[in-house]
N, C-alpha and C positions, 0 to 999 in steps of 0.2 A: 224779748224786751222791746219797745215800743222806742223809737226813738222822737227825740224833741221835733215838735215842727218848725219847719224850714232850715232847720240843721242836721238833720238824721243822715241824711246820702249824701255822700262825696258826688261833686259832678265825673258824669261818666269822661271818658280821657276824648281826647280828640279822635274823631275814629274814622273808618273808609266806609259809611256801611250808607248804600243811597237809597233814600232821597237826603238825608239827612247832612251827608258830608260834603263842605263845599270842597274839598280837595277833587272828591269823586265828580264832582260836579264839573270845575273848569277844567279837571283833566279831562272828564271825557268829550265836552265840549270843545276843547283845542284838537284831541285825540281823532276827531269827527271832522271835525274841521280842515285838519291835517290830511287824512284820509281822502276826503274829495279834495284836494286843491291837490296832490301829487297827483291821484288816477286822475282829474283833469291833463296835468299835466303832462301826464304819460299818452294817452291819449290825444293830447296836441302837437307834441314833439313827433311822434311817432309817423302822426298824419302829416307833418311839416317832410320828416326824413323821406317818407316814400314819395311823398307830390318833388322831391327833391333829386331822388336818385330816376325816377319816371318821367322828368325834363332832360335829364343830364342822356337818358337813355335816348328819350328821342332825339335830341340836339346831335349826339352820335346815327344815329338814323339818318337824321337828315344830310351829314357830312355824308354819309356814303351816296345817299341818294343824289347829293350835286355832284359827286363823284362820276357815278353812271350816267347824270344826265351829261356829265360834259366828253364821256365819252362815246356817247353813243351817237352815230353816222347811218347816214342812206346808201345805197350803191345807187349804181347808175336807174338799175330798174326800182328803183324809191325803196329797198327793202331794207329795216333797221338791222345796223350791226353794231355791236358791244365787244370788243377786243377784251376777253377775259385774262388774256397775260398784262393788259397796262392795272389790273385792280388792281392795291396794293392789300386788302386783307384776305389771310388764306385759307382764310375759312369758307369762303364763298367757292373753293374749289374741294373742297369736302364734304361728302357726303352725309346729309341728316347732322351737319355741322351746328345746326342753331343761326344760322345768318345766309338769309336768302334775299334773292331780287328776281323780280321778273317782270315783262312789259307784258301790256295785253294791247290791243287792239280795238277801237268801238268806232265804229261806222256813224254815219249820219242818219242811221234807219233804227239805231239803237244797239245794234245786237255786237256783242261784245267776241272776240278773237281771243282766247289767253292762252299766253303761253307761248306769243310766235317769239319771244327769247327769256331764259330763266336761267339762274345760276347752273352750275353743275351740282352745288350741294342739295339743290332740289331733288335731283338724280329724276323719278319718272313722273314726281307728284306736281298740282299744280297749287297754286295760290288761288282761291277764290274770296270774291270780296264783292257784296253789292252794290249795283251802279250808282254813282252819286253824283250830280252833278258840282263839275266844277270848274273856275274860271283857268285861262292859259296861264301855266306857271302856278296855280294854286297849290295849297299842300292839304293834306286830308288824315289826319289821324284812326288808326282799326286798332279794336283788339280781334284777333282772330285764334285758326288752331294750325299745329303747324302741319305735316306730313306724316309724324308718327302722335298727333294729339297733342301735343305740349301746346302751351300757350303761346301767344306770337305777338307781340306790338309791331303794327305795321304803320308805317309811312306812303303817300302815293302821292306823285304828281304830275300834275294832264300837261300833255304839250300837243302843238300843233306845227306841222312843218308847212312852210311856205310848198313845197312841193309836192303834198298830198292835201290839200284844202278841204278834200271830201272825205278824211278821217281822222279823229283824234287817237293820243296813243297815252295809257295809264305805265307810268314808272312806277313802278314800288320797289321797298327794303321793307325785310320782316328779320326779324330779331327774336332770339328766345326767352323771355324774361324773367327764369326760374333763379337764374344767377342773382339779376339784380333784386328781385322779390326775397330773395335770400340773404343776400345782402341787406336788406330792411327787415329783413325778420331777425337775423344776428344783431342788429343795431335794438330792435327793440327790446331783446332779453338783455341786452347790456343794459340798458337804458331802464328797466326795471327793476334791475337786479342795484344800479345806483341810486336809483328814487329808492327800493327800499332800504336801501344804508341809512341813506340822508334823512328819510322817515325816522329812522330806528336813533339815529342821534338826535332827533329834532324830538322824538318825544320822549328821551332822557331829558333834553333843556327844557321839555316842558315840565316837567316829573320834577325837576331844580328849581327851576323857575314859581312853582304851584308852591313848594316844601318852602322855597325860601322868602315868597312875597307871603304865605298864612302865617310864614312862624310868629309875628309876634301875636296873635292870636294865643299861642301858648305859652308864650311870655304871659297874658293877659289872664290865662287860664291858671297858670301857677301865683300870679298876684294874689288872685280870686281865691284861691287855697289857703294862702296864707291869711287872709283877711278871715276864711269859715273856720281855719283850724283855731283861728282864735291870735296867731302873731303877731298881727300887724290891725289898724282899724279903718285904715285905709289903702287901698291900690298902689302900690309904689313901683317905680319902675323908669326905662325910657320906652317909650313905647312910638310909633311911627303917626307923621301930623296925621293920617289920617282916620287913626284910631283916639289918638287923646283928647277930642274932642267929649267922645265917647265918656273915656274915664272921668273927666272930668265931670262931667252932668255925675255920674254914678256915684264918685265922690261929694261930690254936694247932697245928692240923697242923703249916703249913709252922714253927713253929717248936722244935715237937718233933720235924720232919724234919731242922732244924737241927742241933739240939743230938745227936741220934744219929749225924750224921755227923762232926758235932767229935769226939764220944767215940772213931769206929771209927778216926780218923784219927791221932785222940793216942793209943788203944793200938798201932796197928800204928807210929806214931813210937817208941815206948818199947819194943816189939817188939825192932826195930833197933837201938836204940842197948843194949838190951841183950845183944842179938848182936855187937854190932860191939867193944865192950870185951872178951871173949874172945876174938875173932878177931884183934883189935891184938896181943894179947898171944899169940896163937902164930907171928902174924906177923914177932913181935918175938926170940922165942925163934927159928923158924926161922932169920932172918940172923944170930943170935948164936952159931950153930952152924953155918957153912956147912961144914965137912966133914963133917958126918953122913951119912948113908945116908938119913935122915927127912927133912931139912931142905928138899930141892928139893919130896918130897910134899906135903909140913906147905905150903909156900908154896903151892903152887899149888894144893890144897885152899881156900886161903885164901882165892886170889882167887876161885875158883870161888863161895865162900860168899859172899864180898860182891859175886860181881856179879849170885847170885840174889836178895837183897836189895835191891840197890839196883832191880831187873826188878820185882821183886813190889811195893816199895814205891810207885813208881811206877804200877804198876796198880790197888793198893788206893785210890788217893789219887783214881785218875779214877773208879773204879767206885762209891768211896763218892758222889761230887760233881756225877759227869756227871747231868743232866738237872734237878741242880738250878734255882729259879726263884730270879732276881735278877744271876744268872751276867752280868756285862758285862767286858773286859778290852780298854781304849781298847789303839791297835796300834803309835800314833806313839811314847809314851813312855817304852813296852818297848822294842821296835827300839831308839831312840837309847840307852837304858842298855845294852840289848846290846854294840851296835856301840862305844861306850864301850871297855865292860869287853876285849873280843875286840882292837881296838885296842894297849891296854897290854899283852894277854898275850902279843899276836906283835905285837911294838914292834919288837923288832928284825931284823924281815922288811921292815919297811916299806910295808906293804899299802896300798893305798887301799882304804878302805873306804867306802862310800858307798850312799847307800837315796834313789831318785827319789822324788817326789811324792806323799806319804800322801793320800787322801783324810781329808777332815776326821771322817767321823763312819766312818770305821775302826774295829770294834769287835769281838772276837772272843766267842763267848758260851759261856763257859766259865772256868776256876781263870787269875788270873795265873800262877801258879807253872807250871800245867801248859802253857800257851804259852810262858812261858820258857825249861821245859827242851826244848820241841821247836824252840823258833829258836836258844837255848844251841848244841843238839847241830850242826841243820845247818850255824850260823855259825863252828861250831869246825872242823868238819870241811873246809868252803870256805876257810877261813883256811890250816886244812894243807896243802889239795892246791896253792894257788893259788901264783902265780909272783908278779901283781904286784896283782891286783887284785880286788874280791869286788864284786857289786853285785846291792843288793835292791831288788826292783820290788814292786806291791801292785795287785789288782782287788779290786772291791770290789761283787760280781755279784748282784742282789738279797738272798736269803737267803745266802748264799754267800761267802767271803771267801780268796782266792788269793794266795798272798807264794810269790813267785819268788824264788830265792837263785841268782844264778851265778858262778863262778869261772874263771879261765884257766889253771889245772892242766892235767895230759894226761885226764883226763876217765875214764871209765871203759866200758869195749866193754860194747856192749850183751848180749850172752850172759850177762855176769857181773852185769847191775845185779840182776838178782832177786835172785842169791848173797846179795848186799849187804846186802840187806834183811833176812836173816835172823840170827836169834841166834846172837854168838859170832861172826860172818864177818867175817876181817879179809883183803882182798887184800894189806896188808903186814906182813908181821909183823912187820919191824924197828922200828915206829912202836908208843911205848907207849897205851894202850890194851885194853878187853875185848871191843870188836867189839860195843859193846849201843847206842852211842847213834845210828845210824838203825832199827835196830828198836823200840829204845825210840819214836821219833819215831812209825813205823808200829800200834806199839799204841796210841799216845794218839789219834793220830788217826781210827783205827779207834773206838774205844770214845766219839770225840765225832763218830760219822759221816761223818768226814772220810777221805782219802789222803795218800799221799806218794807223787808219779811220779818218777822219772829220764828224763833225758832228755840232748839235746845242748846246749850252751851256745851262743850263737852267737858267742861270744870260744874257743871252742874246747874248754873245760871243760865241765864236770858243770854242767848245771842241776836243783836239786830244785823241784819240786813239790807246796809243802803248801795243800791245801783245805781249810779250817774251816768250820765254819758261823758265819756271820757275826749278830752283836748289831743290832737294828734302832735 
């Protein structure tokens, strides 16, 4: 079954699926966003921590190094001595210790001496480092390797003694730096391992933050439901200033879509009724002259006018209206006024008329008037054909809503139901009538995406078949 246009589909629900969802959207955009500004982050801190603990390293370098320089002395015959019991750290007397010193030697011809004093933790190896110039008292940063390959941050600085003028002397301190480099590697997997905490709560607040600045969006969204299921005619709600701008324009739409179709509908009524006051009155002169030669024309022109009138009227009224929002037309209250009315007009047939079990939220989504006149016509017509009895049933099928009408008349051969359905077709013509009102039935339902089938009754009559689309 065909549903009405611009009311057939529910909008699909708010959903994650991208390109299409803004959730997915500023999530992953903050998600992204998040992501480079930590790993910056971690990557800044980290380079902060080791240029950190790699001063703090040399700064201890260099205290040892004014250490030995303040200890270190000439003898008589100019040669440097370094009293290794005034160091105070004890590692310089352990072997392959990680913490070395040694002087070298360099002439004024260039050529470098190392080695004429070195820690013991040296034991037989030597410090090598190339020549660099540098001022008396300067200091000179290396990275080197140390005696068994380990890495070494070395310190070095040039002295000159008044009493060998004709050679300078290189002091250095080397250090092993696996400690402190480890020590900045344990800080960085801390330091990771918090950034991704902080990550992992930050895009939870983001995941809150996305859910709870869209919601009214679905606030917006369940309005909008209520407004297609047919509830409400308008938007209602509170919704956030920077959405009700919005609703507002939307509601001014639907209510200048209102007010346009009240207009089209009160002129085509005024249409009518001012066709219908000339056509009474030729209909009226026609029977006032029935031996005219005009008179049987004049009539039957007449009827012909008003029954493209009452055809057109009826369409203008669904075309203005169909797909309107707000449309709800409950199905129990109608039926019973139907059945009512059709009762008193074939009272004295004696019909049973009778309608099984409504569902409770039975709702047709579309004009009361315009499901009046299509249960009006089929209950009129069931009433005619039937012998003793008329009986309306009701599904009430998702979107979907099916009113069974059958009767126990002699029904009608299948060959001829399509006839039926067409404008003007009457199989009796002794029965007054214009033949309009199951076409009419089949234009409204058509125009609200619905049908009307024929079919066999199982009491032996006509059963019609009309589908609506049903009010949620």
């Amino acid at each position: 079954m065909t549903a009405p246009p611009g009311a057939a589909e529910a909008p699909a629900p708010t959903g994650w699926r991208w390109p299409g969802s803004l959730r997915l959207r500023l999530l992953g955009a903050t998600l992204v966003t998040l992501a480079l500004a930590l790993t910056g982050a971690h990557g800044w801190l980290s380079g902060l921590f080791r240029d950190h603990v790699l001063r703090q390293f040399d700064a201890t370098l260099v205290l040892q190094l004014d250490q030995l320089t303040a200890r270190l002395e000439f003898d008589a015959r100019g040669q440097p001595l370094i009293d290794p019991r005034r160091l105070s750290d004890p590692r310089l007397d352990k072997p392959y210790s990680g913490l070395y010193w040694q002087l070298d030697q360099v002439s004024t011809d260039g050529q470098t001496r190392r080695g004429v004093l070195r820690s013991r933790s040296l034991w037989d190896a030597q410090l090598a480092l190339a020549p660099d110039p540098l001022a008396d008292g300067g200091l000179h940063t290396h990275d080197g390797t140390g005696p068994q390959g380990d890495a070494l941050r070395i310190v070095e600085r040039s002295l000159q003694v008044p009493e060998q003028p004709q050679a300078r002397w290189r002091l250095m301190v080397a250090a092993d730096t696996r400690a402190a480099l480890a020590a900045a590697d344990d800080f960085n997997g801390v330091l990771a391992g918090s950034l991704a905490g902080l990550g992992a709560l930050l895009a939870l607040a983001a995941l809150a933050q996305v859910a709870v600045g869209l919601s009214p969006l679905q606030g917006m969204q369940r309005a909008l439901q209520q407004v297609r299921e047919g509830r409400t005619a308008r938007l209602q709600g509170r919704f956030p200033a920077e959405v009700q701008p919005l609703i507002d324009d939307f509601n001014g739409v639907l209510d200048r879509n209102a007010e346009g179709v009240a207009r089209a509908r009160t002129q085509a009524g005024n249409l009518a009724h001012a066709l219908k006051t000339p056509l009474a009155v030729l209909g009226n002169a026609a029977a006032q002259a029935p031996h005219s030669d005009l008179a049987p024309l004049v009539a039957e022109q007449v009827q012909v006018a008003q029954r493209h009138i009452h055809w057109h009227l009826a369409r203008a009224r669904v075309a203005a209206s169909q797909g309107l929002p707000g449309q709800r037309t409950p199905l129990a209250p109608l039926l019973a006024g139907l059945l009512r009315v059709m009762g008193k007009l074939h009272a004295g047939r004696g019909l049973d008329l009778s309608a099984g079990e409504l569902p409770a939220d039975a709702a047709f989504a579309g004009e009361e008037q315009d499901l009046q006149e299509m249960l009006g016509n089929l209950l009129d017509n069931a009433c005619r054909c039937a012998r003793r009895a008329v009986r309306v049933s009701t599904q009430h099928e998702g979107r979907q809503l099916h009113i069974t009408v059958d009767d126990d008349g002699p029904g009608i051969a299948p060959e001829q139901r399509a006839a039926v359905l067409q404008r003007g077709v009457r199989l009796d013509e002794s029965t007054p009538g214009s033949g309009l009102g199951l076409a009419i039935v089949v234009e409204l339902a058509q125009l609200y995406g619905g049908a009307l089938t024929l079919d066999t009754s199982d009491t032996g009559g006509l059963r019609a078949r009309l589908s609506l689309p049903a009010a949620a």
